[in-house]
Steps between C-alpha positions, in 0.01 A plus 500: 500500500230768431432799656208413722711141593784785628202694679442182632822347577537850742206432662551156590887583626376783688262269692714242552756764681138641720472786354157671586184580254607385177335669184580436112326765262462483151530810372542464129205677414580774679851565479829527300756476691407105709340146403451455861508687839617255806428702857584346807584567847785435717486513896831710524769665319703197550234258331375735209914491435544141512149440324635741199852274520281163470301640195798671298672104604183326355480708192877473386466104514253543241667682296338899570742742667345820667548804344499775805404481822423811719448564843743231670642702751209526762275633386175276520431417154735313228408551159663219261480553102505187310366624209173423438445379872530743796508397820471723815604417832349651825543573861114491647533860552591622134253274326226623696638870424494473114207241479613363122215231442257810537647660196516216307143380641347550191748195383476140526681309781641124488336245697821354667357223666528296187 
């Protein structure tokens, strides 16, 4: 599986579990450190936890392990390192507070209804 198919795969599993305003960003072009950025948010502490549990679930099976996560302990936004694919997990509050897909607007964003 690819790196945009993992990007993918995140999206998709983060739906399924209704998780909120989905976004997959390619930034390749424009950075170093990431393939792909996954944002998404959960309605409470308790879902961004179990939506971080379903994705870290969904990604072992196929084989990728994450590498760190920060932020589990309440505190409105779950980063998960998987390498080339990060995800980040947000309460409404804390997404609306750092406002990633501005900083990457200059980026290109997955169509996910595909």
């Amino acid at each position: 599986m690819d790196n945009k198919s993992f990007a993918l795969l995140a999206a998709k599993t983060l739906d399924d579990k209704k998780a909120l305003d989905i976004a997959v960003i390619d930034i390749m072009e424009k950075a170093t450190f990431a393939d792909y950025l996954v944002i998404a948010t959960g309605n409470s502490e308790r879902q961004v936890n179990s939506l971080v549990d379903e994705v870290e679930d969904q990604f072992a099976k196929e084989g990728l392990l994450v590498k760190n996560i920060e932020g589990k302990q309440n505190s409105g936004w779950v980063l998960m390192d998987f390498g080339d694919i990060i995800v980040n997990i947000f309460t409404k509050e804390m997404r609306e507070k750092y406002n990633i897909e501005k900083v990457w607007g200059d980026c290109s964003f997955l169509d996910l209804e595909d």
